[in-house]
C-alpha positions as CSV (number, residue, x, y, z in Angstrom):
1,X,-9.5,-1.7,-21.7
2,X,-8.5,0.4,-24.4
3,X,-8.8,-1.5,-27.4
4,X,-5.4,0.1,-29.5
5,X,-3.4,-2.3,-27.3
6,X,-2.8,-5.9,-28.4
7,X,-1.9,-8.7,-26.1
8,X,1.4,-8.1,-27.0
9,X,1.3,-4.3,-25.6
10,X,-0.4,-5.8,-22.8
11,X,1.9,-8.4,-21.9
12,X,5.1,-5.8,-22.1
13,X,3.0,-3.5,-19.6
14,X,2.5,-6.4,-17.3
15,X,6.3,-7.6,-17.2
16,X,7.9,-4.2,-16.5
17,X,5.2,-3.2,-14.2
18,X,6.2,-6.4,-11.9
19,X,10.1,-6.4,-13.3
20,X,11.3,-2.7,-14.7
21,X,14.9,-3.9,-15.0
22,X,14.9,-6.7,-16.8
23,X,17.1,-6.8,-20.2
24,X,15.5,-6.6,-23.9
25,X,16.5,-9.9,-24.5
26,X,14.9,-11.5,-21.2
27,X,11.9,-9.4,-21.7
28,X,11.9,-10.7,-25.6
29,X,12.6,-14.7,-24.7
30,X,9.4,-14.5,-22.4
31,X,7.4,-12.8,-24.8
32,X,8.5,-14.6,-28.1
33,X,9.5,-11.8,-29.8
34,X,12.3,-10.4,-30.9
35,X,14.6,-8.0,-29.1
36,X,13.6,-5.1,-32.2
37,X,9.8,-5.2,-31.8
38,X,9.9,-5.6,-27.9
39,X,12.2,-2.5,-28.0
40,X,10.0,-0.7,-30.6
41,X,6.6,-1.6,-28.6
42,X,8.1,-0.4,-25.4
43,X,9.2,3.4,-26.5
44,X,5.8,3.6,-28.4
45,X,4.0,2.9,-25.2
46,X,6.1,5.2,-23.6
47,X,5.5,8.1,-25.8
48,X,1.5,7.2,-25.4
49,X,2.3,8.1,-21.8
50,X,1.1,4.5,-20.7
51,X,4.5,3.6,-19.4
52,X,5.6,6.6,-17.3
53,X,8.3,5.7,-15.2
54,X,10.8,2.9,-13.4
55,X,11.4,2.6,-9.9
56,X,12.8,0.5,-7.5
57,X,10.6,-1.0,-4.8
58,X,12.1,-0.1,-1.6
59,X,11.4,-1.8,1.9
60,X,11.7,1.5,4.3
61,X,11.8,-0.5,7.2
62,X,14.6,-2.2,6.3
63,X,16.5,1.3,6.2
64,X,15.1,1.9,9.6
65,X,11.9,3.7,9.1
66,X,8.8,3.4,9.9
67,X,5.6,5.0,7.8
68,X,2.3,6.7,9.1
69,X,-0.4,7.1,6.4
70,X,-2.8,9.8,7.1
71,X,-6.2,10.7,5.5
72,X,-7.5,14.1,5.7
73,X,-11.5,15.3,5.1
74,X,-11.7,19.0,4.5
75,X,-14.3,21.6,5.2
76,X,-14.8,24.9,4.5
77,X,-12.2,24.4,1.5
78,X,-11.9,26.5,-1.9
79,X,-10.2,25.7,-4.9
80,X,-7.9,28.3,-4.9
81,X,-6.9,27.5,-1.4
82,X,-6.9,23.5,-1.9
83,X,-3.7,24.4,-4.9
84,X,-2.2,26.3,-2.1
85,X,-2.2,23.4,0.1
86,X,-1.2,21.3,-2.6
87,X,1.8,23.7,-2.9
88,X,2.8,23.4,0.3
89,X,3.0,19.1,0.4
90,X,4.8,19.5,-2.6
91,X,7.9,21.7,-1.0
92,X,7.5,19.7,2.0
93,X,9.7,17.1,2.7
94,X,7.6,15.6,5.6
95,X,5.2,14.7,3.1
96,X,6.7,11.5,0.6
97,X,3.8,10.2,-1.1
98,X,0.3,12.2,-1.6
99,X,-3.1,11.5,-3.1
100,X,-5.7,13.6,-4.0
101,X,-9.0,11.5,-3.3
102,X,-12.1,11.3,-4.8
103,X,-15.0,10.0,-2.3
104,X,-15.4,9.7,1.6
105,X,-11.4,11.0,2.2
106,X,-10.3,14.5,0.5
107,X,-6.5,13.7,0.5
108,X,-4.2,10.8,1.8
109,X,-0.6,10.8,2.3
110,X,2.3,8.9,3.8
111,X,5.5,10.2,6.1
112,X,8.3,8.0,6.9
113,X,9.5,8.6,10.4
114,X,12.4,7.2,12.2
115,X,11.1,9.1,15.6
116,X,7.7,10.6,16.9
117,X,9.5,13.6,18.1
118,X,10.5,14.5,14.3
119,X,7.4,13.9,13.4
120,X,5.1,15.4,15.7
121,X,6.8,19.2,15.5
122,X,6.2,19.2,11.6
123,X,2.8,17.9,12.3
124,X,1.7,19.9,14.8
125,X,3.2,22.8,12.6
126,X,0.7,21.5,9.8
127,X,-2.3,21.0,11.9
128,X,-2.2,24.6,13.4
129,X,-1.6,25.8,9.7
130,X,-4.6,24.6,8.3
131,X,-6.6,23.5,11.0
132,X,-9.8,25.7,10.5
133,X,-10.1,23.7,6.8
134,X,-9.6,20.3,8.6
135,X,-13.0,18.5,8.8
136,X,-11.2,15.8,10.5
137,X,-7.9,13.8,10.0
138,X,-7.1,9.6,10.5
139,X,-3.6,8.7,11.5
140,X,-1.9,5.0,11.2
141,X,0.6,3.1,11.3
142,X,1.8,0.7,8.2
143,X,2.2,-2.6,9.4
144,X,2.9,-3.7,5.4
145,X,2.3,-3.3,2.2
146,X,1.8,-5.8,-0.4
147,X,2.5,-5.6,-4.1
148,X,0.8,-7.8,-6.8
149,X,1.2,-8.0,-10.5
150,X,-1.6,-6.4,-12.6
151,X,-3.2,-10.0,-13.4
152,X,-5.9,-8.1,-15.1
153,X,-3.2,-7.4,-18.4
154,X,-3.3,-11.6,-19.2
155,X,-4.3,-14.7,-19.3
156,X,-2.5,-16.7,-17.3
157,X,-0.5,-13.9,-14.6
158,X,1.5,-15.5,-11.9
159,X,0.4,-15.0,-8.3
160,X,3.4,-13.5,-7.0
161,X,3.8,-10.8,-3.9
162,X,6.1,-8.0,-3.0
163,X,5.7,-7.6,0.4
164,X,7.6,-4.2,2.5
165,X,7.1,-3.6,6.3
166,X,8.3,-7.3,7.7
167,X,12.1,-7.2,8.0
168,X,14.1,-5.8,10.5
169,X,16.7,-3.0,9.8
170,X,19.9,-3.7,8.3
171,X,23.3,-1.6,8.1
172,X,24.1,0.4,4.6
173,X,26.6,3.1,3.7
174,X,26.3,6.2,1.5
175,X,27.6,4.4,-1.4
176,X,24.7,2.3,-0.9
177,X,22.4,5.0,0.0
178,X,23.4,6.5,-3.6
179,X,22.9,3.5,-5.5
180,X,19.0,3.7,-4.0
181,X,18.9,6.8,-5.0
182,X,19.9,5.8,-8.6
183,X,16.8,2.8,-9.0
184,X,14.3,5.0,-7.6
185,X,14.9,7.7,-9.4
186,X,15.2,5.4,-13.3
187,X,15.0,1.4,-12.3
188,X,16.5,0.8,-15.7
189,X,19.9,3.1,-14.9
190,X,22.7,1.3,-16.7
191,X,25.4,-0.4,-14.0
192,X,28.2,1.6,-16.2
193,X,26.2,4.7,-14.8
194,X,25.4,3.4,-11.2
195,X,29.4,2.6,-11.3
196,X,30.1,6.3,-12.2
197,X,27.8,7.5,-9.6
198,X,29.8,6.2,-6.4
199,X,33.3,5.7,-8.7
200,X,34.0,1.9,-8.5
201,X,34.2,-0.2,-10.9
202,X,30.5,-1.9,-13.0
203,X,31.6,-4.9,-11.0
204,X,31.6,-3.5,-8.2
205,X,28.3,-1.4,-8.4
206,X,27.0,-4.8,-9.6
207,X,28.0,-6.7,-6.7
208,X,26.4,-3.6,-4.4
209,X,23.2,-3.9,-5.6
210,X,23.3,-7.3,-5.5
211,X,23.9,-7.3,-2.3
212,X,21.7,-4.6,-1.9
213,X,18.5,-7.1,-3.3
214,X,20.1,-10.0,-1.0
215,X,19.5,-7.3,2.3
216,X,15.8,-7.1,0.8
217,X,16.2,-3.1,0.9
218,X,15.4,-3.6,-3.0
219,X,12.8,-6.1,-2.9
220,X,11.8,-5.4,-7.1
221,X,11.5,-3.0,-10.0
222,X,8.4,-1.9,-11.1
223,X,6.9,0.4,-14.4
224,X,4.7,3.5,-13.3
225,X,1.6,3.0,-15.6
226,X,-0.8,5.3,-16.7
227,X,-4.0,3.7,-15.6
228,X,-6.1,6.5,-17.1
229,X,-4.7,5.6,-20.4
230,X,-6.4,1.9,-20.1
231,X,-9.4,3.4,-19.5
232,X,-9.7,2.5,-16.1
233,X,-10.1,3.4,-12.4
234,X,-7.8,3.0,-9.6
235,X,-9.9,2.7,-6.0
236,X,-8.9,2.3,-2.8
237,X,-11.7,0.2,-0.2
238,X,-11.6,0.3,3.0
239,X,-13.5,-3.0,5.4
240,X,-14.5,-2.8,8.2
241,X,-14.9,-6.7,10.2
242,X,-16.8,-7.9,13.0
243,X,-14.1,-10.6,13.5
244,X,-10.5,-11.5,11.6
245,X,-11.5,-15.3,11.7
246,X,-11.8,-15.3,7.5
247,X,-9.2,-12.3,7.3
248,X,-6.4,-15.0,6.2
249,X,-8.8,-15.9,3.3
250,X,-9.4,-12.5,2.2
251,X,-5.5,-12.1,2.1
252,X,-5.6,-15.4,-0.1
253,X,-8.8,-13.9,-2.2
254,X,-6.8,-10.6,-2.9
255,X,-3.4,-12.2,-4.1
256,X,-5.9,-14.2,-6.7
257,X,-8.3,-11.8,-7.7
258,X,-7.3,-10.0,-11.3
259,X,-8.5,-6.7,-10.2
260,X,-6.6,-5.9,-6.9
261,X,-3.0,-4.4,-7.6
262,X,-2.1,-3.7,-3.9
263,X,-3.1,-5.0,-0.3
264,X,-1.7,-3.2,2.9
265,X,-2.0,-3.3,7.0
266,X,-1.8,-0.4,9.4
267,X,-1.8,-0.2,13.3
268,X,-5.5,1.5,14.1
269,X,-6.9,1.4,10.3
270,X,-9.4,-0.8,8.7
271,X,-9.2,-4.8,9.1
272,X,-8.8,-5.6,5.3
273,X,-6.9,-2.7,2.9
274,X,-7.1,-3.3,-1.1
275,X,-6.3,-1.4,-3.8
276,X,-8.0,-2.2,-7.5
277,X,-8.1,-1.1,-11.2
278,X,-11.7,-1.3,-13.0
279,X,-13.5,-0.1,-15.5
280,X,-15.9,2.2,-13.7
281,X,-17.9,2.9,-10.4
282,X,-20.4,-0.1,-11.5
283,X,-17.3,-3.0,-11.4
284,X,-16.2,-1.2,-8.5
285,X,-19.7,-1.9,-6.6
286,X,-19.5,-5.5,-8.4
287,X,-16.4,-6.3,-6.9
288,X,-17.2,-5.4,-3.6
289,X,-20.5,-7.1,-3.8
290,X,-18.8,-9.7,-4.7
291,X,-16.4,-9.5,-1.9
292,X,-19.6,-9.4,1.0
293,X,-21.1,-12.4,-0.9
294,X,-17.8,-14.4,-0.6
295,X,-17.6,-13.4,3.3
296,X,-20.9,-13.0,4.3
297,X,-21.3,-12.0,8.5
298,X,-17.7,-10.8,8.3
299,X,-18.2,-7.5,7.4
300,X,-19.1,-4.8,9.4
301,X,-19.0,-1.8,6.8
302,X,-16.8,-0.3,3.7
303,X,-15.6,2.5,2.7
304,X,-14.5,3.4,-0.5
305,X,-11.6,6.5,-2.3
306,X,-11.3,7.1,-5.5
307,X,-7.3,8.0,-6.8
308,X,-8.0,11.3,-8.5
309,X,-4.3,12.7,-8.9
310,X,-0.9,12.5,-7.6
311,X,-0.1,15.1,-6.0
312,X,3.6,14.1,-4.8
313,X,5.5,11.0,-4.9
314,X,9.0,10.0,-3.7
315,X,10.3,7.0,-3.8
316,X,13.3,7.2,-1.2
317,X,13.1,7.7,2.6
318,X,15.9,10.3,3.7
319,X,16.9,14.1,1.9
320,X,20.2,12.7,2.7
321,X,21.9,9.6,4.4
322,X,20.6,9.4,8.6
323,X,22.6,6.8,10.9
């Protein structure tokens, strides 16, 4: 951990990273602090480019998509050609969220569908593109994914979950559709500017995205942080189980444990997903060693990726509103 940060800095990081839009003086009452120093520690910590960005966390399914993740191994691959590839997923809209990887996967991304059909033609389009550079490719389905506090920032975190994939969809208009597109894009957008967006009234806009958290389309706010600037690691592993009798455990085990951040389930992937911050590759192998002691005979095999760089994210399914 970098050591420039005090537990105040720390704490701050850790309550807009689980709750982006919560007021100065909410944020300073938690903390014990005052309103003027919370304030001051916050745009410092921006301007070290350890708090990046605010988004809202938004439940696709509940706008009536559904998300494939796909993981790509290359061959045959240059640089040059690589940044061209890059280039592409960026002015893409069929890619939403991509990873450049570090370990036994090149490059992992996520598209939100609301068909095959639309999918497949882009895909197909992709594949034929770049095929002869294409080692081989995984595709799933996202069942969920799971959001948990960085418990790693203090002493006593709470053991809380955002979880997307598990509701049904629900009905929303463009007015609605707008207001997402105003939390994704800055969690911490005024209401007097959400209001001005869609042109109601604040009470209005208010009561919208109210309403709009009650649906569970918003299910929470969250800070981008700068992991890099902590000094550590982000990872992605990957098990592999004989049998899913101890897999509610593992669940249990990941919600507790400091160092996971993220937990998710796809149709056809591995048994048990995690994502974790550490220090280096060593913690890394300590964790996981950790996790085969705890669940010994469970495991068949792991895998693990290491987040190099975003390539592209987005935070909204849809260019525009679908019904």
């Amino acid at each position: 951990m970098n050591t420039t940060l005090d537990k105040l800095d720390k704490r701050i990081i850790y309550q807009l990273n689980w709750d982006a839009r919560q007021s100065y003086s909410t944020l300073a009452k938690k903390l014990r602090a005052s309103k003027q120093v919370v304030r001051y520690r916050i745009k410092q910590l921006e301007e070290a480019s350890i708090l990046l960005s605010y988004h809202a966390v938004i439940d696709w399914r509940v706008l009536g998509y559904n998300a494939l993740r796909v993981y790509i191994k290359w061959q045959n691959l240059n640089l040059d050609d690589e940044k061209k590839i890059h280039e592409h997923i960026k002015s893409d809209p069929l890619f939403m969220w991509a990873i450049r990887f570090e370990g036994d996967i090149d490059l992992g991304f996520y598209v939100w569908i609301k068909d095959i059909p639309e999918f497949s033609k882009k895909w197909f389009d992709f594949i034929a593109k770049y095929k002869k550079y294409i080692l081989r490719y995984e595709i799933y389905e996202s069942v969920e994914m799971i959001h948990y506090p960085m418990k790693f920032l203090v002493e006593k975190p709470t053991y809380s979950e955002l979880i997307i994939g598990r509701q049904s969809k629900v009905d929303y208009d463009e007015a609605d559709y707008e207001i997402l597109k105003a939390v994704t894009e800055n969690a911490q957008t005024p209401i007097t500017e959400i209001a001005k967006r869609i042109n109601v009234t604040p009470k209005a806009a208010l009561y919208r995205l109210k309403n709009l958290e009650k649906k569970k389309i918003i299910i929470g706010y969250y800070s981008l942080i700068n992991t890099d600037k902590l000094g550590l690691e982000f990872y992605k592993i990957d098990f592999y189980l004989n049998d899913l009798s101890k897999l509610k455990e593992m669940n249990e085990f990941a919600k507790q444990h400091p160092k996971v951040v993220y937990r998710m389930r796809t149709i056809g992937g591995p048994d048990f997903e995690i994502e974790v911050v550490v220090k280096d590759a060593i913690e890394l192998k300590e964790l996981i060693n950790e996790i085969r002691t705890r669940f010994p005979n469970i495991i068949h095999s792991n895998r693990f990726h290491r987040f190099e760089y975003s390539i592209k994210q987005v935070y909204l399914p849809g260019e525009k509103l679908q019904q």
